[in-house]
VOMAR-642018 format. One record per residue (C-alpha): residue number from 1; residue in one letter; x, y, z. Coordinates in steps of 0.001 Angstrom, whole numbers. Each point is the difference from the previous one (the first is absolute). Layout:
[figu NUM, A, [X, Y, Z]]
...
# end
This chain:
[figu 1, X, [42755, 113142, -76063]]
[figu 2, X, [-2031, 2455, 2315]]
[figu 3, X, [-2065, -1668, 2439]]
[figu 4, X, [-3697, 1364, -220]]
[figu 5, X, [-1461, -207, 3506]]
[figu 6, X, [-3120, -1406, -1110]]
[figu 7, X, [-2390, 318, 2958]]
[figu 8, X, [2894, 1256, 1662]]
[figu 9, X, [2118, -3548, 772]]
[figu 10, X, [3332, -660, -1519]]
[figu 11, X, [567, -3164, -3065]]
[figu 12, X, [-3190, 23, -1783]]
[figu 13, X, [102, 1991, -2753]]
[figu 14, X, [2586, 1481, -2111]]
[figu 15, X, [982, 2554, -2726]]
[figu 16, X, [3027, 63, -2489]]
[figu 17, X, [1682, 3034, -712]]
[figu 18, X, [1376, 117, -3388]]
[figu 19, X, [2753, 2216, -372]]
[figu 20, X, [369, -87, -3419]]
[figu 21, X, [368, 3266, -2418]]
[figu 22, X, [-3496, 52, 137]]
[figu 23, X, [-959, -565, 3955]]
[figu 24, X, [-2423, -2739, -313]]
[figu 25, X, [-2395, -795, 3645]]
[figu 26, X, [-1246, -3860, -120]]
[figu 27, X, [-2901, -430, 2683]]
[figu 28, X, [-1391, 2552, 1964]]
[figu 29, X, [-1525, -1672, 2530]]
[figu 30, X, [-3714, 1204, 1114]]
[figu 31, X, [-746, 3864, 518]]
[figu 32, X, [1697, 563, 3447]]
[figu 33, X, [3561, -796, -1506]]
[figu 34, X, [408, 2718, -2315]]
[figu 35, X, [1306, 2413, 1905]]
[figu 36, X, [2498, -2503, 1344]]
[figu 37, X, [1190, -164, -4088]]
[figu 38, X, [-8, 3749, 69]]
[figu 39, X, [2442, 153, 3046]]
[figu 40, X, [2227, -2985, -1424]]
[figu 41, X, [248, 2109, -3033]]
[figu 42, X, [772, 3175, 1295]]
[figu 43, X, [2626, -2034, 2997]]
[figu 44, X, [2027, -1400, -3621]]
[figu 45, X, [-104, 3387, -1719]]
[figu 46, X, [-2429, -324, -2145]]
[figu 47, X, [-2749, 2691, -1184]]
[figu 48, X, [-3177, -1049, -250]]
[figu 49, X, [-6, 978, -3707]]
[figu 50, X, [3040, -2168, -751]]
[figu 51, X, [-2781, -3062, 559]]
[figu 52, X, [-1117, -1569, -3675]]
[figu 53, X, [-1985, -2735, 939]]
[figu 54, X, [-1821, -2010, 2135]]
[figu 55, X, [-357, -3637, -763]]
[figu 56, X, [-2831, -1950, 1819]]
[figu 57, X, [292, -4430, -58]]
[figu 58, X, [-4077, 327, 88]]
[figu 59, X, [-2510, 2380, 1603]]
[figu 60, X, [-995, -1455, 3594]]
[figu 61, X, [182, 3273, 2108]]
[figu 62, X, [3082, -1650, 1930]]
[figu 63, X, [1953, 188, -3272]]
[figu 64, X, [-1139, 3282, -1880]]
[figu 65, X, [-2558, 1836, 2637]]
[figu 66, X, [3152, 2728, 581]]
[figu 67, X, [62, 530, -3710]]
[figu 68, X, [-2558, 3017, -405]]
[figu 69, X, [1506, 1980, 3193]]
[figu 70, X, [3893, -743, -1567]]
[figu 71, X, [-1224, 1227, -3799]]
[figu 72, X, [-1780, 3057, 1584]]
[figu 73, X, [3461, 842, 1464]]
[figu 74, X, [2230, -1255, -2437]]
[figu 75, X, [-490, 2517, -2845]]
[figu 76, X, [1987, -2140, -2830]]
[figu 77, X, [-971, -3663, 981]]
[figu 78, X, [-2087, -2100, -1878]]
[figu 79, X, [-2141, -3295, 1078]]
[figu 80, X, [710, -3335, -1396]]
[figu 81, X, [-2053, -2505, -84]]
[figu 82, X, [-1776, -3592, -1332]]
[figu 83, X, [-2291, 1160, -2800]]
[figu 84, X, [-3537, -1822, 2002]]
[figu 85, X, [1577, 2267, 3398]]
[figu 86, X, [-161, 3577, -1463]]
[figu 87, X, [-3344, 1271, 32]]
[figu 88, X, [-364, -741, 3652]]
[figu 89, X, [3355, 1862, 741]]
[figu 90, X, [-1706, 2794, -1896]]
[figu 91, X, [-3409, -493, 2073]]
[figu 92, X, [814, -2046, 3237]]
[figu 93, X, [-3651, -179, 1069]]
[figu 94, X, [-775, -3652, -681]]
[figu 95, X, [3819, -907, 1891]]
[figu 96, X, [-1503, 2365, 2797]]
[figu 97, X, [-3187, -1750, -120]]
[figu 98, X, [1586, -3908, 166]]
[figu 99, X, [2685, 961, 2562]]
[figu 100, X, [-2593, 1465, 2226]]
[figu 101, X, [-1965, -3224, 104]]
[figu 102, X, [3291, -1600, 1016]]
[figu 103, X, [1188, 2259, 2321]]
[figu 104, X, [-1574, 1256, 3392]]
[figu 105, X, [2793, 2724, -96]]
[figu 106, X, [373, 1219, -3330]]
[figu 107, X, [240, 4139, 423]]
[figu 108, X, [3448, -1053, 2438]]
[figu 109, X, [1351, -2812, -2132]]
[figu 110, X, [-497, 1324, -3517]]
[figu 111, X, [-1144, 3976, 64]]
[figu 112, X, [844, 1912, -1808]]
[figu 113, X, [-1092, -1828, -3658]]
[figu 114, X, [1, 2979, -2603]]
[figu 115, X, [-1244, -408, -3483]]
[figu 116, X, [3025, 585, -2706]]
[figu 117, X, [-776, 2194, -3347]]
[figu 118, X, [-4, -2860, -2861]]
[figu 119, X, [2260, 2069, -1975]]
[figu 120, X, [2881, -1444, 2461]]
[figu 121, X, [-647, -2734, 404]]
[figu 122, X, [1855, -2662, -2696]]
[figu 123, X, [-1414, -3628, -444]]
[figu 124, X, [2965, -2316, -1141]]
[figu 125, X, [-22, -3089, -1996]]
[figu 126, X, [1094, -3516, 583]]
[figu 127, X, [3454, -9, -649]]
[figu 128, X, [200, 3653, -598]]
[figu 129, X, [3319, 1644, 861]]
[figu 130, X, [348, 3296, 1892]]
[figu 131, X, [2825, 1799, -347]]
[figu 132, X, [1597, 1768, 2929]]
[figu 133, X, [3359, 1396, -1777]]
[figu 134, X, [2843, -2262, 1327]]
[figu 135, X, [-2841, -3196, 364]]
[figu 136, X, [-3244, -929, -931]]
[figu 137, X, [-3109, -1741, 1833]]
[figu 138, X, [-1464, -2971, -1517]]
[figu 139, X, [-3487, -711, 392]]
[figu 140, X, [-1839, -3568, -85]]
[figu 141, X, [-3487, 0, 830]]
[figu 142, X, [-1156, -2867, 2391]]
[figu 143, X, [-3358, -1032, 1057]]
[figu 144, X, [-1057, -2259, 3031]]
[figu 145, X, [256, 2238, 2733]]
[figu 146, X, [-1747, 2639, -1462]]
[figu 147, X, [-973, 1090, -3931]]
[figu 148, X, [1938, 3364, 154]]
[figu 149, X, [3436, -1931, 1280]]
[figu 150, X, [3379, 727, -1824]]
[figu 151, X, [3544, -1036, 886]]
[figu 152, X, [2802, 2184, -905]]
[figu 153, X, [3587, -827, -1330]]
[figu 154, X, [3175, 2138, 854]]
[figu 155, X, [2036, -269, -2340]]
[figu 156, X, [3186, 1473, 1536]]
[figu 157, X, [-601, -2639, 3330]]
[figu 158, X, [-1798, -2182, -1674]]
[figu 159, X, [-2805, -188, 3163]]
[figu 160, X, [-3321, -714, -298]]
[figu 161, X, [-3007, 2182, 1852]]
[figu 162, X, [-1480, -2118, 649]]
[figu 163, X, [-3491, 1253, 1578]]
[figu 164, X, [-1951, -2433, 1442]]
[figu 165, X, [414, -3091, -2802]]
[figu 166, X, [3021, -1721, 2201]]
[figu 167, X, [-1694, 567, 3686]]
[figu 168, X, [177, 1822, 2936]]
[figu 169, X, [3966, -474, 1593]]
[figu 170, X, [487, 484, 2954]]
[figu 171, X, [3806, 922, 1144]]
[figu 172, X, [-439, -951, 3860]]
[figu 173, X, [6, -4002, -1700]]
[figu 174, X, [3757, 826, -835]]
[figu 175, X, [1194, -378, 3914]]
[figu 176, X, [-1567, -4196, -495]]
[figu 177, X, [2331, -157, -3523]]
[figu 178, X, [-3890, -236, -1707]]
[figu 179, X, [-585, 1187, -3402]]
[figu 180, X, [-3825, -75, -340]]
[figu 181, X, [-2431, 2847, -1189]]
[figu 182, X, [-3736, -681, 722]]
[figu 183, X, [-2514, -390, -3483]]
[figu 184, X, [-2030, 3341, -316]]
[figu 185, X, [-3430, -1087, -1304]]
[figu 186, X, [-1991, 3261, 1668]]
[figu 187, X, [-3089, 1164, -1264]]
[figu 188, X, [-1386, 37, -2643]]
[figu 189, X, [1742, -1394, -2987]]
[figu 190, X, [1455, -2884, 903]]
[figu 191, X, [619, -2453, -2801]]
[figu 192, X, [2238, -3146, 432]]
[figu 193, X, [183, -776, -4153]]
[figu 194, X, [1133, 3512, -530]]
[figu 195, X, [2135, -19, 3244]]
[figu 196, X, [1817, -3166, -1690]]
[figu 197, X, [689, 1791, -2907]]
[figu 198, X, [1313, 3138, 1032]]
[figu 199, X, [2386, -1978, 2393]]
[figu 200, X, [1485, -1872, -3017]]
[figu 201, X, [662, 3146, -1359]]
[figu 202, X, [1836, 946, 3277]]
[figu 203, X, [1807, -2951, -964]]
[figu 204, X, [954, 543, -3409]]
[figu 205, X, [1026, 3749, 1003]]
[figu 206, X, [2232, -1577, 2340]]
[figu 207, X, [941, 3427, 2159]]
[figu 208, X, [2898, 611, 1871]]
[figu 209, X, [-1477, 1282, 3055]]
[figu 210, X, [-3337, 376, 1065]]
[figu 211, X, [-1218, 3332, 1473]]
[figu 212, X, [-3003, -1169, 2195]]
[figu 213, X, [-2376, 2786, 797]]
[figu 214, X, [-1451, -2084, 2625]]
[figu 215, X, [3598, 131, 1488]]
[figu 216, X, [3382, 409, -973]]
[figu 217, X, [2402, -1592, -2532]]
[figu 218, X, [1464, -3338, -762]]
[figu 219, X, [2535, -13, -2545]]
[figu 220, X, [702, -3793, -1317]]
[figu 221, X, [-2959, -2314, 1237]]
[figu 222, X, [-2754, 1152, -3140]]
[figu 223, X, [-399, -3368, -387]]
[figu 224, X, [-558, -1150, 3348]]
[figu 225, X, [-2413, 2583, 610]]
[figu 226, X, [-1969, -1167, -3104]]
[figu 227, X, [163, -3672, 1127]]
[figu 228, X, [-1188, 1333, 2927]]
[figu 229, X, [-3171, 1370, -1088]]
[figu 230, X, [-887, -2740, -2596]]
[figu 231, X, [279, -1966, 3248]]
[figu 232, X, [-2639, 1959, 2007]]
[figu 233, X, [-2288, 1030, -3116]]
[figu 234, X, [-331, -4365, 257]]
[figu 235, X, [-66, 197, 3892]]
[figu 236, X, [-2891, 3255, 284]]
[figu 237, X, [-1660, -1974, -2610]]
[figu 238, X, [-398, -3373, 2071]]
[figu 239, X, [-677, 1800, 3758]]
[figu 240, X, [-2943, 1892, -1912]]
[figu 241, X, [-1386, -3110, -2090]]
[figu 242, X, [392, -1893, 3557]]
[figu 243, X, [-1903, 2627, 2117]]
[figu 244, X, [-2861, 595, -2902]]
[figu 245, X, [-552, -3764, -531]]
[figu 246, X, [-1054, 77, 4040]]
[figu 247, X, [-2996, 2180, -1002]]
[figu 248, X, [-327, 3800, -665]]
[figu 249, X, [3506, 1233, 1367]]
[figu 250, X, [566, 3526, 1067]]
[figu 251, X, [2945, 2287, -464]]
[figu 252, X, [873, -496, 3554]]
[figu 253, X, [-82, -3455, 148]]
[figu 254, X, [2358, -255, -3029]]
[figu 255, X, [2091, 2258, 1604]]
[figu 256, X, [363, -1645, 2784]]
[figu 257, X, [724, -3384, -1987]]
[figu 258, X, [2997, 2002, -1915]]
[figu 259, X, [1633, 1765, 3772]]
[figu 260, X, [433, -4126, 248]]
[figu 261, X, [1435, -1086, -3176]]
[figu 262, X, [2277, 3033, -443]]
[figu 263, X, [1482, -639, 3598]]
[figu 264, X, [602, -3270, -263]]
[figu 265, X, [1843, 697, -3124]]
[figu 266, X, [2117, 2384, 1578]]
[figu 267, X, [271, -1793, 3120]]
[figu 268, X, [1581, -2882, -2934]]
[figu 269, X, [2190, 2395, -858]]
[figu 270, X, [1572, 1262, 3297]]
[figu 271, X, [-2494, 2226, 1572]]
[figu 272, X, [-642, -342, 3560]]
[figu 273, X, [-2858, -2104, 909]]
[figu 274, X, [-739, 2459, 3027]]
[figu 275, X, [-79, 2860, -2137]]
[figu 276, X, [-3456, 1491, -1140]]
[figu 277, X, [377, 948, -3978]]
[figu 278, X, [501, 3981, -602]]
[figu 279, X, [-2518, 2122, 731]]
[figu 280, X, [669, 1318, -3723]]
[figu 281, X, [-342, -3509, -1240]]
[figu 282, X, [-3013, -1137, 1995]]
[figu 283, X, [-2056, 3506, -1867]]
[figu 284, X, [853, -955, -2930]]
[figu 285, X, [-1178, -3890, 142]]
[figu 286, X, [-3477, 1732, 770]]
[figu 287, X, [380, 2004, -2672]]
[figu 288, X, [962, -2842, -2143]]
[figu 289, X, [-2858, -2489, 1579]]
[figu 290, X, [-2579, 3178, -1363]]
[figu 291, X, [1304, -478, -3830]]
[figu 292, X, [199, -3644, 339]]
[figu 293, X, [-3820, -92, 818]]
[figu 294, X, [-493, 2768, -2465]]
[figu 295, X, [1166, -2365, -2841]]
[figu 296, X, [-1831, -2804, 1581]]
[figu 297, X, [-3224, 1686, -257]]
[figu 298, X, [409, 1354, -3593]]
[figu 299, X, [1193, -3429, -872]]
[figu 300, X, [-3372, -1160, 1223]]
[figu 301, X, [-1516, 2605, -1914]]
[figu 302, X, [-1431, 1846, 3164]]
# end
C-alpha cells in the first residue's frame, strides 16, 4: 500500500502496488501524487518502464487525476479503465470543469490533470480478467457511486479494490475496536437501486480482504463492511427524506443532519462522546450531503 498524501495529510487515500510479473499500479490518487509513485518505484528497484498498467476504481480526480503525468513517464504502461470512464481519461476537460465547481483549490489539490493518447488507454469488461503473469485482475463493474465504477478481484489474495462502493475507512477508528467505513454518495451519480445491487454483488464475490482506497485494508470483515453500508444507504436515505419533508433543504443543512446521525452511531459503537468526528470524515459527509441533494433534485425532476 503507498500512502498518497492527498492534499498533503496522511490516511486518506491510497494506492496498491502490484508486484506481479507484470507491475500493475491500482489508484493514483489526484495529479500531485505522481511523482510520489515515481519515487516509490524507483526506492523498490523498479524502472519506470517495468510499469504495465495502471488500473483506476473510477475517474474522480482523487482516484485517476495522477494517471496522465504517470503514463507520460511510464513509457510501457497502459490505462485501465470502466468502459463509460475512458474518454474523459483521454480528454479530462469536463472532470476539470466539475471538480473546479467543487473545489476552491483545485490547481493545489488536483494539478497536474494531463490528457492520455486513447491508443493506451484499455476499457475492460464486467467480469473481464486481466492477466498479470503469475495472477490476474478481475473486473466487476458497479454503479451507485458513480457510472464509470469497477471493483477489481485478485486472484492470488483474493482482495477486493474496492474504490469507493464499500465507503470511506478510516484506520484512526481501529484504536475504539470500531469497524465502520462512512457511505460515499458524492456528486453526481448517486443512485441507491444501483448502489443495492452492486453491493450484493460485493456479496456474492465474497473477497478475502478489502483494499480500501479511501484507507487501508481489512482482511476478514467483507461482510461487515457491506452490512455496514446497506445500513447507512437506509440511514442517508431517512436524514435526507426527514430534512426535505421540512421544506426546500440545502446541502448544508443535510449535512449537518448526517455529522449527527453518523456520531451518534459511532458514539454506539465506542467512540468518545467528547470527540469531534475526523476532519477527513466530516469533508466527506459534505461531500456526500451535495450528491444526496443532487439525487433529490433529479428525482424531482429539477
Amino acid at each position: 500500500m503507498i500512502d498518497l498524501m492527498e492534499s498533503g495529510a496522511e490516511g486518506r487515500t491510497a494506492g496498491y502496488l502490484i508486484e506481479a510479473e507484470k507491475l500493475t499500479l491500482v489508484e493514483t490518487g489526484p495529479g500531485p501524487s505522481g511523482d510520489l509513485i515515481l519515487h516509490v518505484l524507483r526506492e523498490k528497484g523498479y524502472t519506470l518502464s517495468d510499469l504495465r498498467y495502471i488500473v483506476v476504481t473510477h475517474i474522480h480526480l482523487d482516484h485517476a487525476g495522477a494517471a496522465g503525468y504517470l503514463l507520460s513517464r511510464c513509457p510501457q504502461a497502459m490505462l485501465v479503465v470502466h468502459p463509460s470512464g475512458a474518454r474523459h481519461m483521454a480528454d479530462p476537460s469536463r472532470l476539470i470543469a466539475g471538480a473546479k465547481m467543487a473545489f476552491d483549490d483545485f490547481d493545489a489539490r488536483f494539478q497536474p490533470v494531463i490528457p492520455i493518447p486513447p491508443e493506451r488507454i484499455l476499457s475492460v469488461a464486467h467480469e473481464e480478467a486481466l492477466d498479470l503473469g503469475n495472477r490476474k485482475l478481475i473486473f466487476y463493474h458497479g454503479r451507485g457511486h458513480a457510472n464509470h465504477h469497477l471493483t477489481a478481484l485478485d486472484s492470488l489474495t483474493q482482495g477486493l479494490f474496492s474504490g469507493d462502493l464499500l465507503g470511506i475507512h478510516v484506520p484512526e477508528f481501529a484504536q475504539y475496536n470500531i469497524d465502520y467505513s462512512l457511505l460515499s454518495t458524492a456528486p453526481s451519480q448517486f443512485d441507491p437501486v444501483s448502489f443495492t445491487a452492486s453491493l450484493k454483488k460485493i456479496e456474492e464475490i465474497n473477497p478475502r480482504t478489502i483494499y480500501f482506497s479511501h484507507f487501508g485494508v481489512v482482511t476478514g470483515l467483507a461482510a461487515k463492511y457491506i452490512d455496514t453500508c446497506r445500513e447507512n444507504l437506509a440511514l442517508f436515505q431517512q436524514v435526507t427524506a426527514e430534512a426535505c419533508s421540512q421544506g426546500e433543504a440545502t446541502w448544508q443543512e443535510i449535512a449537518g443532519r448526517l455529522k449527527i446521525a453518523v456520531k451518534d452511531k459511532l458514539v454506539k459503537m465506542g467512540y468518545p462522546k467528547e470527540k469531534p468526528l475526523p476532519i477527513f470524515i466530516e469533508q466527506n459527509i459534505d461531500l456526500d450531503a451535495k450528491g444526496l441533494l443532487d439525487w433529490v433534485e433529479k428525482s424531482q425532476g429539477k
